[in-house]
C-alpha positions as a Markdown table, in Angstrom:
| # | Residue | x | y | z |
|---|---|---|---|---|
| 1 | Unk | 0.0 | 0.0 | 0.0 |
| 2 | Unk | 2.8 | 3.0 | 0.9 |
| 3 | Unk | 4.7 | 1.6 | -2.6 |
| 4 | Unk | 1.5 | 2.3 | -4.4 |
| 5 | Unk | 0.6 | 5.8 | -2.6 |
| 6 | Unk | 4.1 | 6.8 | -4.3 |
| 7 | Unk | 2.6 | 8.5 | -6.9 |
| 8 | Unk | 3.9 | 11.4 | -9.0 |
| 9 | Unk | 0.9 | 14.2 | -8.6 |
| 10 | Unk | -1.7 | 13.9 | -11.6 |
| 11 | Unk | -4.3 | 16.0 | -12.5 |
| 12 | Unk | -7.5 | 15.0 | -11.0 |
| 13 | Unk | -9.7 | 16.8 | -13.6 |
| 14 | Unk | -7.8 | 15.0 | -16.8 |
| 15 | Unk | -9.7 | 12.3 | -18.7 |
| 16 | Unk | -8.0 | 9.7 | -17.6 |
| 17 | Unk | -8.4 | 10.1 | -13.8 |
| 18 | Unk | -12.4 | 8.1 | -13.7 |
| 19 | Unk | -10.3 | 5.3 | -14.9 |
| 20 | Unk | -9.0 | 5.0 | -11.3 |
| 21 | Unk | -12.1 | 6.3 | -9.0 |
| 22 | Unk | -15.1 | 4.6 | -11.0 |
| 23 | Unk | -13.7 | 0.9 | -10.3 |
| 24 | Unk | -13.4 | 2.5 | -6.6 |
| 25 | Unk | -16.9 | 3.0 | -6.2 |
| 26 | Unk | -17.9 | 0.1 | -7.3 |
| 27 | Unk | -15.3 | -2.3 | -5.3 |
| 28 | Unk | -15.6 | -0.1 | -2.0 |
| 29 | Unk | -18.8 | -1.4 | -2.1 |
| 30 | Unk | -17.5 | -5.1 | -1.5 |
| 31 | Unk | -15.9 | -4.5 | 1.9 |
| 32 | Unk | -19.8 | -3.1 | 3.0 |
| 33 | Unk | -21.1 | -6.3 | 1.8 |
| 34 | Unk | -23.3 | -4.3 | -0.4 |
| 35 | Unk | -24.4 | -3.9 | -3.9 |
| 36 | Unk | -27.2 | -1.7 | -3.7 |
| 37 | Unk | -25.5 | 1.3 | -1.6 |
| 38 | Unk | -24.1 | 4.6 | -3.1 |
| 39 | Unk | -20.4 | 5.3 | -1.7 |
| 40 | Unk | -18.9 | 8.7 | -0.7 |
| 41 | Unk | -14.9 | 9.5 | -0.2 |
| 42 | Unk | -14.6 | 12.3 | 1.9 |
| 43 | Unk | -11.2 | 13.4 | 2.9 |
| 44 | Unk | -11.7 | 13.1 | 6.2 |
| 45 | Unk | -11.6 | 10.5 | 9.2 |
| 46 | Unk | -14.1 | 8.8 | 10.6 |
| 47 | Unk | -15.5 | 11.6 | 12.9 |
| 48 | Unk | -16.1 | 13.8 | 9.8 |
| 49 | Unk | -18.3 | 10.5 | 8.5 |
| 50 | Unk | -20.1 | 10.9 | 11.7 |
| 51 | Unk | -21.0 | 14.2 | 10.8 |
| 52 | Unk | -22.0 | 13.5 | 7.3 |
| 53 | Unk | -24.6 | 11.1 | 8.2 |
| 54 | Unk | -26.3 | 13.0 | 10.8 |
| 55 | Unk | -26.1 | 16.3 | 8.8 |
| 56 | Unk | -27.4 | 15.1 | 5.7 |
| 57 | Unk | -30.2 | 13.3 | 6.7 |
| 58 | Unk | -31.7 | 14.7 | 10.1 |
| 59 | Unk | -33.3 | 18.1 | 11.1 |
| 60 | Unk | -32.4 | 20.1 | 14.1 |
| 61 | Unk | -34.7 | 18.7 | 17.0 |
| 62 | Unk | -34.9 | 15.4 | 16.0 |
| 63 | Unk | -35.1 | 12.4 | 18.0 |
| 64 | Unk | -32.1 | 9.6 | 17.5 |
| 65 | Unk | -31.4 | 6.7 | 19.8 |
| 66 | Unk | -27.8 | 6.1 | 20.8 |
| 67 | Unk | -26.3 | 3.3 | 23.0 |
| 68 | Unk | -23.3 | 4.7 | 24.9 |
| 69 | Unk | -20.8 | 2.0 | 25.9 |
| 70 | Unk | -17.4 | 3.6 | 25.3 |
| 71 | Unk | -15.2 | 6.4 | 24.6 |
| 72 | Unk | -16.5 | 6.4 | 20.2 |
| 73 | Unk | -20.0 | 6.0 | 21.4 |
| 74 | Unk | -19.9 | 9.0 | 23.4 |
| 75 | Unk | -18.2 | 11.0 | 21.4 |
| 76 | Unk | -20.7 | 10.3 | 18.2 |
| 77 | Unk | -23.7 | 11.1 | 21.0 |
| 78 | Unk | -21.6 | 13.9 | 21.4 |
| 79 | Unk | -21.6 | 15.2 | 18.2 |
| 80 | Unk | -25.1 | 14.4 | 17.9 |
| 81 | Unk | -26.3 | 16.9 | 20.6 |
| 82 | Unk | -24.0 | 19.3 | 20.0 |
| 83 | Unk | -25.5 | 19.4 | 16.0 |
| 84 | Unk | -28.4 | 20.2 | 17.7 |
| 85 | Unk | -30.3 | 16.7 | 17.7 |
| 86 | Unk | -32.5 | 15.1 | 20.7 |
| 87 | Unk | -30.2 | 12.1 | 21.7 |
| 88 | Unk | -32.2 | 9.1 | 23.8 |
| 89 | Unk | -28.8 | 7.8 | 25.2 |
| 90 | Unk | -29.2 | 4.3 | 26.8 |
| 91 | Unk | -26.5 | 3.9 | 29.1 |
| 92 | Unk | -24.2 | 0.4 | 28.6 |
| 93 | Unk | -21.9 | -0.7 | 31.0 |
| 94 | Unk | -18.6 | -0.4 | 29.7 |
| 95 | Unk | -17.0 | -3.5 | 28.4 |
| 96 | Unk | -21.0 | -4.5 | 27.1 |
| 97 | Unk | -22.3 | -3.4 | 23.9 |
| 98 | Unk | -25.3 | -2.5 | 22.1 |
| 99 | Unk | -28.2 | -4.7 | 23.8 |
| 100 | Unk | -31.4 | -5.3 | 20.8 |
| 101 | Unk | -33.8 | -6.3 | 23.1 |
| 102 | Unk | -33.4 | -2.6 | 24.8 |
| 103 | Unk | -33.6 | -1.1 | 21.4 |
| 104 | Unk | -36.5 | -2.9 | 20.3 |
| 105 | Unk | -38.5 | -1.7 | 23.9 |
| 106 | Unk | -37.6 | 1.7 | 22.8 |
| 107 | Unk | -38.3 | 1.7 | 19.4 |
| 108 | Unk | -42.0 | 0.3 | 20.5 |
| 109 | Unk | -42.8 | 2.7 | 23.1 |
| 110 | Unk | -42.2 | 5.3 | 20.4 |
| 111 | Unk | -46.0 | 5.3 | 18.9 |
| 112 | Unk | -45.2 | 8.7 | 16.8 |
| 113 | Unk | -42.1 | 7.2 | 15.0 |
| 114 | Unk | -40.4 | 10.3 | 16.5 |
| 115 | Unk | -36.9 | 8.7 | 16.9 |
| 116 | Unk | -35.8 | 9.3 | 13.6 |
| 117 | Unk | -32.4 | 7.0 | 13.5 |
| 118 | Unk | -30.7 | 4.6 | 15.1 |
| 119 | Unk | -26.8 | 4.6 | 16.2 |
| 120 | Unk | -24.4 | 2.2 | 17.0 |
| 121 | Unk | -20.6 | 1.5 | 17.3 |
| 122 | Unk | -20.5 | -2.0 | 15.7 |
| 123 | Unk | -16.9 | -2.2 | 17.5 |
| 124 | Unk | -15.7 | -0.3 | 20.6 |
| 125 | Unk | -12.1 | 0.3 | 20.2 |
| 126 | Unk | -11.4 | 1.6 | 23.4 |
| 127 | Unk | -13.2 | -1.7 | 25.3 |
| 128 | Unk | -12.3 | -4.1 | 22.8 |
| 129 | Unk | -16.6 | -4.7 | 22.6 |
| 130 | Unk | -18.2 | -5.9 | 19.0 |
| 131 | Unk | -21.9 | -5.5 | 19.3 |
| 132 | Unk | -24.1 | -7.5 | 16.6 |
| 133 | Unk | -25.6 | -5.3 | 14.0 |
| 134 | Unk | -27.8 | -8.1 | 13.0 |
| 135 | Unk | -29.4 | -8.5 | 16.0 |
| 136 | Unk | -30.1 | -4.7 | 16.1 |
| 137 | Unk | -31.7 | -4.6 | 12.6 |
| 138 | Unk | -34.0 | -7.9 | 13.8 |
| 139 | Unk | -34.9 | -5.2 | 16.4 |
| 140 | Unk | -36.0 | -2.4 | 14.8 |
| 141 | Unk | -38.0 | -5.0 | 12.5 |
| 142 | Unk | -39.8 | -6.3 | 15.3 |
| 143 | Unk | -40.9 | -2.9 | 16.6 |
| 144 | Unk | -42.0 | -1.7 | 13.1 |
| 145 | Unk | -39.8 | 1.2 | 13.3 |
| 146 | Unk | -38.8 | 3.5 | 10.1 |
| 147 | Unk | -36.2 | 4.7 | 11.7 |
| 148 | Unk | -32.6 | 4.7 | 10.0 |
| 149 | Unk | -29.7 | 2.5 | 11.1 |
| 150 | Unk | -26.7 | 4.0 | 11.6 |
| 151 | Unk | -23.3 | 2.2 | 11.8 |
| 152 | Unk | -19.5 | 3.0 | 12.9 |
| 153 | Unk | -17.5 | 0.4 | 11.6 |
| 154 | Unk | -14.0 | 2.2 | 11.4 |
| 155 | Unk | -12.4 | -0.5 | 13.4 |
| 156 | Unk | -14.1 | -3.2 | 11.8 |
| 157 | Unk | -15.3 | -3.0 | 8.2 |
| 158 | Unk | -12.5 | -4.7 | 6.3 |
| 159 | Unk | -11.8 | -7.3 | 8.9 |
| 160 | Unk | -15.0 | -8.5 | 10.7 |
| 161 | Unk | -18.0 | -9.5 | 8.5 |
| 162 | Unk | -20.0 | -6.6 | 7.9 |
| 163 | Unk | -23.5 | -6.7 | 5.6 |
| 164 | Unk | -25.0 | -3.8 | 4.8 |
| 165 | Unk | -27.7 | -5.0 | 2.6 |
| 166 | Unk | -28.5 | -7.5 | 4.8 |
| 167 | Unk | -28.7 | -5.9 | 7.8 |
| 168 | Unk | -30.2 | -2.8 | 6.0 |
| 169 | Unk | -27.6 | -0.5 | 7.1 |
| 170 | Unk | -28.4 | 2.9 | 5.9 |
| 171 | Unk | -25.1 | 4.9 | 6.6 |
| 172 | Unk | -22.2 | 2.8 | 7.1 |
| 173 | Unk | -18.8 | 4.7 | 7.8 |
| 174 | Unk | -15.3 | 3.5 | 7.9 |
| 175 | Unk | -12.1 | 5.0 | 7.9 |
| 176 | Unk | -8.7 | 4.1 | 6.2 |
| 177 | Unk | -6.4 | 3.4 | 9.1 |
| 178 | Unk | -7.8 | 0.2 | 10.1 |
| 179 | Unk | -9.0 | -2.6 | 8.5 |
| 180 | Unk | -8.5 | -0.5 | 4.7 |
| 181 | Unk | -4.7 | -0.7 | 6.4 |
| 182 | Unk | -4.2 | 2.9 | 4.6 |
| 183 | Unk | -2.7 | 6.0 | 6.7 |
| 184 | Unk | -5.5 | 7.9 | 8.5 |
| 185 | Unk | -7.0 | 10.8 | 6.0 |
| 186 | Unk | -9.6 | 9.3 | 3.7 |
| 187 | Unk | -13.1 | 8.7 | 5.3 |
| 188 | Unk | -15.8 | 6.4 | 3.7 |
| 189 | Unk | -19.5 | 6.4 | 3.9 |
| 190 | Unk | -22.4 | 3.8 | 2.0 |
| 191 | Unk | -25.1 | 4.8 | 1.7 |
| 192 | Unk | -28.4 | 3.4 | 1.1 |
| 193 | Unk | -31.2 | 4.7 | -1.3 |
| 194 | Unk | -33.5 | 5.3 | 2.2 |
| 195 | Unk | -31.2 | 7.3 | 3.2 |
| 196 | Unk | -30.2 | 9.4 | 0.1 |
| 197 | Unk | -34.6 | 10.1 | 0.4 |
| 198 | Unk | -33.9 | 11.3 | 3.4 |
| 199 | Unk | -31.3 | 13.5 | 2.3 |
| 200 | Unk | -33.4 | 14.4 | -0.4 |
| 201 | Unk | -36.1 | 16.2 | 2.0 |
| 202 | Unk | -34.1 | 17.9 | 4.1 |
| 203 | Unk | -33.6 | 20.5 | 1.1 |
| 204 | Unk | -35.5 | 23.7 | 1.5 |
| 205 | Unk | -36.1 | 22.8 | 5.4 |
| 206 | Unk | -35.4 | 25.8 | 7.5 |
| 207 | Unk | -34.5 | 23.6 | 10.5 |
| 208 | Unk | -31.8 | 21.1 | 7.9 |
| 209 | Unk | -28.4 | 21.0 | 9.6 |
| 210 | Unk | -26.0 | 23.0 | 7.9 |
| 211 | Unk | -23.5 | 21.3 | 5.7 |
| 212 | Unk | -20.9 | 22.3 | 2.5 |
| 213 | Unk | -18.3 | 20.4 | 2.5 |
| 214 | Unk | -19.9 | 16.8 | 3.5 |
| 215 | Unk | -23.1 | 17.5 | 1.7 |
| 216 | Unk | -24.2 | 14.3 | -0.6 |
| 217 | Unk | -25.3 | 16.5 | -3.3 |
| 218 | Unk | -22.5 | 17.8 | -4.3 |
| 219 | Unk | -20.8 | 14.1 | -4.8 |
| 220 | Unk | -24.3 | 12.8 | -6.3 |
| 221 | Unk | -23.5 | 15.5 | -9.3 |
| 222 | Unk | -19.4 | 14.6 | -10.1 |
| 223 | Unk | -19.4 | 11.1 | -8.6 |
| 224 | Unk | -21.1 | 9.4 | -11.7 |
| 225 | Unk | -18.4 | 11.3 | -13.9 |
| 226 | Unk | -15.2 | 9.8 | -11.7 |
| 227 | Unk | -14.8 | 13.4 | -9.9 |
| 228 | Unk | -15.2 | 14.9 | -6.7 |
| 229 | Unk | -16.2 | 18.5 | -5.8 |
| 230 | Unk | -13.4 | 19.4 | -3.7 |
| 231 | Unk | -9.4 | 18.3 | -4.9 |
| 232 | Unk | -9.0 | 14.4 | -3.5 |
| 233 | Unk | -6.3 | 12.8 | -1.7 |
| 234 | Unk | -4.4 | 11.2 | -4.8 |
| 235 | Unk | -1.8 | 9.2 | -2.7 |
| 236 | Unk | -4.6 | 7.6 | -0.5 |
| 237 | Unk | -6.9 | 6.4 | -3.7 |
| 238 | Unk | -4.1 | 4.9 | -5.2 |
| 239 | Unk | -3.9 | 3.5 | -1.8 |
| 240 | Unk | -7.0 | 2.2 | -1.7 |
| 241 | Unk | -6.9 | 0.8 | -4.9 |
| 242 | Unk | -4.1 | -1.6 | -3.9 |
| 243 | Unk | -5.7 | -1.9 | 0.2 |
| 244 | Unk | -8.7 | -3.7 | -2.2 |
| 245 | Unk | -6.9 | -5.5 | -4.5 |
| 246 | Unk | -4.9 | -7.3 | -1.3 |
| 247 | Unk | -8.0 | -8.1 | 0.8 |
| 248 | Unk | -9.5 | -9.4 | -2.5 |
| 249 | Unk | -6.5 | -11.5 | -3.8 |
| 250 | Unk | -6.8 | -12.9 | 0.3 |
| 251 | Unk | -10.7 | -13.1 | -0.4 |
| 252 | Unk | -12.9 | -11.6 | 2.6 |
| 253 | Unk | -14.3 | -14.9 | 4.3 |
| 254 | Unk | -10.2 | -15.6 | 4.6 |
| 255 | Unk | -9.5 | -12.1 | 5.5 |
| 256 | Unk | -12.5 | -12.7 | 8.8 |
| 257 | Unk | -11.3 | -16.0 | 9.5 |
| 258 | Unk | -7.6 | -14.7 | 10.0 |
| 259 | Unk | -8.9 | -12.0 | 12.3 |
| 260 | Unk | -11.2 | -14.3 | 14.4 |
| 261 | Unk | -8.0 | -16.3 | 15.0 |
| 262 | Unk | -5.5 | -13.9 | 15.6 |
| 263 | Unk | -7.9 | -12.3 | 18.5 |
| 264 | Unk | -8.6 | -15.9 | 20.1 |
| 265 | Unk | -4.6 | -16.2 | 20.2 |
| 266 | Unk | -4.5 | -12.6 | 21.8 |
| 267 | Unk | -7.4 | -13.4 | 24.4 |
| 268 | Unk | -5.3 | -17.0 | 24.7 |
| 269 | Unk | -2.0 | -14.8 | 25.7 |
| 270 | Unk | -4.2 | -12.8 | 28.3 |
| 271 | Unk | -5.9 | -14.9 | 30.4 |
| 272 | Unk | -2.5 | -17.2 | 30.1 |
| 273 | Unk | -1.2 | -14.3 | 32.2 |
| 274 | Unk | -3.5 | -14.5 | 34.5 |
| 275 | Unk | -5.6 | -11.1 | 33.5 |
| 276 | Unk | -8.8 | -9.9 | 32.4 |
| 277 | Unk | -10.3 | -8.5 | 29.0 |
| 278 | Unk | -12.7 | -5.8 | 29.4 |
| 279 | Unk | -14.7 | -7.1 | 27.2 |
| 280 | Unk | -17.3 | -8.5 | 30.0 |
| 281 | Unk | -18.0 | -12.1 | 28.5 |
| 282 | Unk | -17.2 | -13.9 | 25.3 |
| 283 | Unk | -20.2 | -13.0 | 23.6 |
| 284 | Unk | -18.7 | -8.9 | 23.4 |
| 285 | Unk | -14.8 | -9.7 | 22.2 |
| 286 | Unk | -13.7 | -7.8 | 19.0 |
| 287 | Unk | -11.4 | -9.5 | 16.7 |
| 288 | Unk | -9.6 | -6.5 | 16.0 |
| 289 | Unk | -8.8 | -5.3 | 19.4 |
| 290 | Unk | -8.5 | -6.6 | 23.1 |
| 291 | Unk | -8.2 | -4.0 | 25.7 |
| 292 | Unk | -6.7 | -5.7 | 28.7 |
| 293 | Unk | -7.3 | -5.0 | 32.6 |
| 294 | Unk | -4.1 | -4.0 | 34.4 |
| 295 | Unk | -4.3 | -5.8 | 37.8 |
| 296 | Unk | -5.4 | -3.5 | 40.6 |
| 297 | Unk | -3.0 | -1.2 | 41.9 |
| 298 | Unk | -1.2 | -1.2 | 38.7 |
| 299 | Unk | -1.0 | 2.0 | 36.5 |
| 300 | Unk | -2.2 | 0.6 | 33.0 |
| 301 | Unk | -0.4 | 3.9 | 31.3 |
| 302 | Unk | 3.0 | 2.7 | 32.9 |
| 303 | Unk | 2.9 | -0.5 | 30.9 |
| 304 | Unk | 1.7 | 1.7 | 27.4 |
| 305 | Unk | 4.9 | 3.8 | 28.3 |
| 306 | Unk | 7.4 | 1.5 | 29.4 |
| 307 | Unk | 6.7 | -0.8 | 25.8 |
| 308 | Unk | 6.9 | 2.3 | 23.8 |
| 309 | Unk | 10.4 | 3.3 | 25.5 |
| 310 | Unk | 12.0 | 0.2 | 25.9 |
| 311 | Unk | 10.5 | -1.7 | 23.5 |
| 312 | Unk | 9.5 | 0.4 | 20.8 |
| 313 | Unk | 5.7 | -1.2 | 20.8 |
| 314 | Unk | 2.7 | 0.9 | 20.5 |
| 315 | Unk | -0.1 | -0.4 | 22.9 |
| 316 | Unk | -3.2 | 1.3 | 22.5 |
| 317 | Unk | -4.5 | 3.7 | 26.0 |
| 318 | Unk | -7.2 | 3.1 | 27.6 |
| 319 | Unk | -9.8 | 6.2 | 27.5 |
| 320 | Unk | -12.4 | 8.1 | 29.5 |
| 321 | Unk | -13.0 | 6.1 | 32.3 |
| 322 | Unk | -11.0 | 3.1 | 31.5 |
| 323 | Unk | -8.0 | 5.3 | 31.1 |
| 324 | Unk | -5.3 | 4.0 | 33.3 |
| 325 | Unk | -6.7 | 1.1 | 33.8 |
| 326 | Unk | -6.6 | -0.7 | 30.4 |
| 327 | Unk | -4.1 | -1.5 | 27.6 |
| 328 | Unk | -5.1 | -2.2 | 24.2 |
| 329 | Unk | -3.0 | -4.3 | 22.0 |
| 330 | Unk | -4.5 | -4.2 | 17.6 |
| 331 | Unk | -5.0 | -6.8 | 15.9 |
| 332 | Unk | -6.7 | -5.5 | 12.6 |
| 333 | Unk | -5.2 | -5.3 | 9.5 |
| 334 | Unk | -2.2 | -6.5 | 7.6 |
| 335 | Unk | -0.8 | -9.0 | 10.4 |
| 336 | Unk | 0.3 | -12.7 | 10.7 |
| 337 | Unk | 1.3 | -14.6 | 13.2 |
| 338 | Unk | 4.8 | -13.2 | 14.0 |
| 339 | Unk | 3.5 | -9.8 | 14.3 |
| 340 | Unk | 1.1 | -10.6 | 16.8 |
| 341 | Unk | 3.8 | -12.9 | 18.6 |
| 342 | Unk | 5.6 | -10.0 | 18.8 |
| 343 | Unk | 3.1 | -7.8 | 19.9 |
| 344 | Unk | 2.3 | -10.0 | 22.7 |
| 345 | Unk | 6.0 | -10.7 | 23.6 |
| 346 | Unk | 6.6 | -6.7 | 24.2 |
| 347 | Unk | 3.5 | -6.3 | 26.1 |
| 348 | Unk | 4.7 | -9.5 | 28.4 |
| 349 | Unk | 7.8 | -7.4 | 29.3 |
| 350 | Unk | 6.6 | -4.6 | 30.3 |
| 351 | Unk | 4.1 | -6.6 | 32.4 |
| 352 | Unk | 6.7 | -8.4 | 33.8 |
| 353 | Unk | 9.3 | -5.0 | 33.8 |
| 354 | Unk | 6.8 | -3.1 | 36.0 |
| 355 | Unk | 6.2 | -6.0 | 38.3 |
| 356 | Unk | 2.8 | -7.9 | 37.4 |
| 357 | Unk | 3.8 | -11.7 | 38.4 |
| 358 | Unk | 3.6 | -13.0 | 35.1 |
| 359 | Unk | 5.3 | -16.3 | 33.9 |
| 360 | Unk | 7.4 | -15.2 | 31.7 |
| 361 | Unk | 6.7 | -16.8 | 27.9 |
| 362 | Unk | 3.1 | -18.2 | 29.1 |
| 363 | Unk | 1.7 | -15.5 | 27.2 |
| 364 | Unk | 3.5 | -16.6 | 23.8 |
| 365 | Unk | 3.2 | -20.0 | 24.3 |
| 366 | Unk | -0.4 | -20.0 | 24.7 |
| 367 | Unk | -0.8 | -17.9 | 21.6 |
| 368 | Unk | 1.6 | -19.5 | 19.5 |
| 369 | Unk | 0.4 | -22.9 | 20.7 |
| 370 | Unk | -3.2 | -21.8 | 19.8 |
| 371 | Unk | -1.8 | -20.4 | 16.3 |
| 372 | Unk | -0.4 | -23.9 | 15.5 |
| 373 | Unk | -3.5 | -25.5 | 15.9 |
| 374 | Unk | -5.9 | -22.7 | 13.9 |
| 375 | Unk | -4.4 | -21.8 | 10.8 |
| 376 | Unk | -5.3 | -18.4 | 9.5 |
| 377 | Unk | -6.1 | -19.1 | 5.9 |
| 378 | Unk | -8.8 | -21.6 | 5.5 |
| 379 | Unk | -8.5 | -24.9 | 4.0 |
């Protein structure tokens, strides 16, 4: 991906530039699991995606329902309020996801079909939690709901199964940096046709949220040509176009299955240490990050340090109120097995360095011992 973002700059008005975006649009469209949706590159991370969704399709004052369960979830309620929308925030423990059963309730009590969206973190980076987007769509079809389905899937579209169509996802937003395995700067969005109506009758409302730069219309008028209305990121498209071709050439399912082992061999590694994932039971683990509990009386931040100093590892910080108290070790993207293993080696250090009785090696032996047995391409 960085050899093919090594491009001389091109002008992104000539006739030959569609020849690169079109096929984009189209293959983006893969990693959504969808066919039917319309997809907008914004340069931008994932919180500017955020903001697109809400701004095109929502009116100051309405009604959304949000399940806050960590630091992402909080910070898209966040936004929404601070847009000017009437957030119902159902309050998760942290370490717990999204729960469809509490969704559905609220969806029912809501006669007037005032709630006019749905969000929800598909997976919590900072509590290592994967909620099920299925589930939640079975939900709002049991209460008979209309009420759009929004989904953050910046740490997991591109490496845990995702199904748009399916699961009728009307704005689906990723980000580059994870499982697209791109450099942080090029934010994603598919859209489905519900939603582009409800894009559509925001115009002329005198209560529509403002937006220029992330508005829909302007893409729906150059995309179809192979242009955008605002000068794009030419490194990160080329980018993309080789972060598809690879997870293609790997073929999704194999690209899900080596995630799903690789965080089975990280969650081997932890409790072979004797410690605790935040994620609260089995049923909440993300494939593509485990935030780890330091033991009590143990500054979490210490351990993030010390790897980074002496070790020259990057373990992710815990945030909001599991800062200090959690370490996050990634697992998403273009890895194998020895990167992992090494991952898990540098964290045992430090865990052992700032005095957590840990045997040292148990946490490398029971991930590489588990790694053995489950290969990561499928037979």
């Amino acid at each position: 991906m960085m050899r093919a973002m090594m491009v001389q700059s091109e002008d992104h008005r000539s006739v030959d530039f569609p020849s690169l975006t079109k096929p984009l649009f189209e293959d983006t469209k893969k990693v959504f699991g969808s066919t039917e949706g319309t997809i907008f590159l914004f340069p931008a991370s994932g919180t500017g995606i955020w903001e697109s969704a809400l701004s095109n399709t929502l009116a100051r004052g309405d009604k959304v329902l949000a399940a806050r369960f960590g630091q992402f979830s909080h910070l898209w309620i966040d936004m929404a309020q601070r847009l000017g929308l009437d957030v119902v925030v159902q309050e998760e423990e942290w370490g717990t996801g999204a729960k469809p059963e509490k969704i559905e309730e609220a969806l029912r009590a809501d006669k007037n079909h005032e709630i006019k969206a749905v969000m929800v973190v598909h997976n919590e980076t900072a509590t290592g939690v994967t909620s099920n987007i299925g589930a939640v769509r079975k939900a709002i079809d049991a209460a008979g709901h209309p009420a759009l389905l929004f989904v953050d899937g910046v740490s997991s579209i591109g490496s845990l199964p995702f199904k748009a169509d399916e699961w009728k996802v009307d704005c689906a937003i990723a980000g580059s940096q994870k499982g697209l395995m791109l450099p942080a700067g090029l934010g994603v969005i598919c859209v489905s046709q519900k939603a582009l109506k409800a894009a559509e009758g925001q115009s002329g409302r005198n209560d529509r949220l403002a937006r220029v730069y992330f508005d829909w219309e302007d893409q729906k008028k150059q995309n179809p040509t192979g242009y955008f209305p605002y000068t794009p990121p030419l490194p990160l498209l080329y980018g993309l176009r080789e972060a598809l071709a690879c997870l293609f050439e790997e073929g999704l399912e194999n690209v899900y299955h080596r995630h799903a082992v690789l965080g089975e061999a990280t969650r081997q590694a932890v409790a072979a240490w004797g410690l605790k994932t935040c994620a609260k039971s089995p049923e909440w683990n993300s494939d593509t990050v485990t935030a780890i509990l330091a033991p009590e009386g143990v500054d979490a931040a210490k351990i993030i340090k010390h790897a980074y100093v002496r070790y020259n590892l990057a373990l992710g910080a815990g945030l909001s109120q599991v800062a200090g108290k959690v370490f996050r070790i990634g697992h998403v993207g273009d890895l194998n097995e020895l990167s992992l293993l090494g991952a898990i080696a540098g964290a045992e250090m430090s865990l052992i360095d700032n005095g957590v009785k840990v045997t040292p090696g148990s946490g490398v032996a029971a991930a590489s011992s588990y790694l053995r047995e489950n290969p990561l391409a499928k037979a």
